[in-house]
Structure formats: C-alpha cells, structure tokens
C-alpha positions as CSV (number, residue, x, y, z in Angstrom):
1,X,-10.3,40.7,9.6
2,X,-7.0,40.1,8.5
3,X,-3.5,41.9,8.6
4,X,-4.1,42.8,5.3
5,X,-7.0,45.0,6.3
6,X,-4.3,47.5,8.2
7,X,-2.4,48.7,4.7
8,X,-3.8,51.6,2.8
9,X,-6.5,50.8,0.3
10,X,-7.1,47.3,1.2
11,X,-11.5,47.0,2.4
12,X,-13.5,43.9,2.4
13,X,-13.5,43.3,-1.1
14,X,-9.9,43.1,-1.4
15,X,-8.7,41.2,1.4
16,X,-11.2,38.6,0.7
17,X,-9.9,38.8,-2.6
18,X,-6.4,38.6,-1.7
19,X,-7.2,35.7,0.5
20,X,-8.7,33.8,-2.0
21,X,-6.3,34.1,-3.9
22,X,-3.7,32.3,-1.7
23,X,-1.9,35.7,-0.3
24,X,-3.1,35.9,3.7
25,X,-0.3,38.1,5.0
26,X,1.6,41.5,4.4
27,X,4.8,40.3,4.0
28,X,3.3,37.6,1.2
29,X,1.4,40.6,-0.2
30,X,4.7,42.4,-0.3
31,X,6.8,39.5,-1.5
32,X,4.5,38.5,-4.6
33,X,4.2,42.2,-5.7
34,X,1.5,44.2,-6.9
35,X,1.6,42.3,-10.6
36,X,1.3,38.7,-9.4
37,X,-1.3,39.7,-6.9
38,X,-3.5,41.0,-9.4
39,X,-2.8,38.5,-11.7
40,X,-4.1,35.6,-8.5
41,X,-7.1,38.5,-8.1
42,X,-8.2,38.4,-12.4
43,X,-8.3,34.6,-12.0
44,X,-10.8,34.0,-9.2
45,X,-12.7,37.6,-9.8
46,X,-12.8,38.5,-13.6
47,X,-14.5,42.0,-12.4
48,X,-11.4,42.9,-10.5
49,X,-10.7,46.7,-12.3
50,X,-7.9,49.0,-12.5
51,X,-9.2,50.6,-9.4
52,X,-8.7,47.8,-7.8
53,X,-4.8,47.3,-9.2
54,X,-4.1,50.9,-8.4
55,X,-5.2,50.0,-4.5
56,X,-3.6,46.8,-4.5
57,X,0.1,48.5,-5.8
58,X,-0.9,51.2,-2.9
59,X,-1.3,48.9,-0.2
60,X,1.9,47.2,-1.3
61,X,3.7,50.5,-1.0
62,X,1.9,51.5,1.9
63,X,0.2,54.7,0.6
64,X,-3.6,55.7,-0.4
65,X,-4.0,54.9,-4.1
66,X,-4.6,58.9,-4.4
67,X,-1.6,59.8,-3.7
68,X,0.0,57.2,-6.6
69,X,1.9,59.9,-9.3
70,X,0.4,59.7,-12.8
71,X,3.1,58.0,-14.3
72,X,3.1,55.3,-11.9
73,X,-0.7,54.7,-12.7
74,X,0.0,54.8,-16.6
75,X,2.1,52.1,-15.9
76,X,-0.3,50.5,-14.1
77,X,-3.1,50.7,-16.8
78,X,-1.1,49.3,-19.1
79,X,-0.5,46.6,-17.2
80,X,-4.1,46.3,-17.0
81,X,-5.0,46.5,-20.7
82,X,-2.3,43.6,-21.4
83,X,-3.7,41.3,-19.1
C-alpha cells in the first residue's frame, strides 16, 4: 500500500491505477489534478468510469465522493462525456 491509499475514495483499484499511471504520491496526485489524473487513468484502463473520476476529484480534495455538491459532479460528467 501506498500513501495514496490514506485520501478519501482512493481502494485498490485506484491506487494501482494511479500508480500505473505514473502518479505514486499525494502531493503528485495533488499537483497533476483530478483532470490529468483521469486522463493517465483512461489511457492504461479504458473501463475507468465516472465513478471512478468523481473518487479521484474527491481524494484530490480530500473528501468522500458523497459528499461532492451536484454541480461539482455535473461538471465532472461532462468532463467525462468529452473525453
């Protein structure tokens, strides 16, 4: 197990995503943003969802992806549908 695996959201699947993908601390996690991250994520693992993007944006902000406010996950989606 990583640091990774201490923020909000982030289980197995993600940090061995997120390390796979290049991004092995918090502070790279942070640094990168929730966009980029996701972007590294699509590229390795085409299955990686919206579920996953809202997680990933709420370990980067340090809360559980429940507690993200609609608008923000609008956004998100999106995001997701562009990509």
């Amino acid at each position: 197990m990583s640091e990774l695996s201490s923020l909000p959201n982030v289980g197995k699947v993600l940090e061995k995503n997120l390390i796979a993908a290049g991004i092995t601390t918090v502070s790279e996690l942070r640094e990168i943003g929730t966009k980029e991250a996701f972007i590294r994520i699509r590229a390795i693992d085409s299955g990686a969802c919206v579920q996953m993007l809202y997680g990933l944006h709420g370990a980067v902000i340090g809360v559980n992806d429940k507690e993200l406010p609609k608008q923000m996950k609008e956004e998100l989606k999106q995001f997701f549908k562009s990509l």
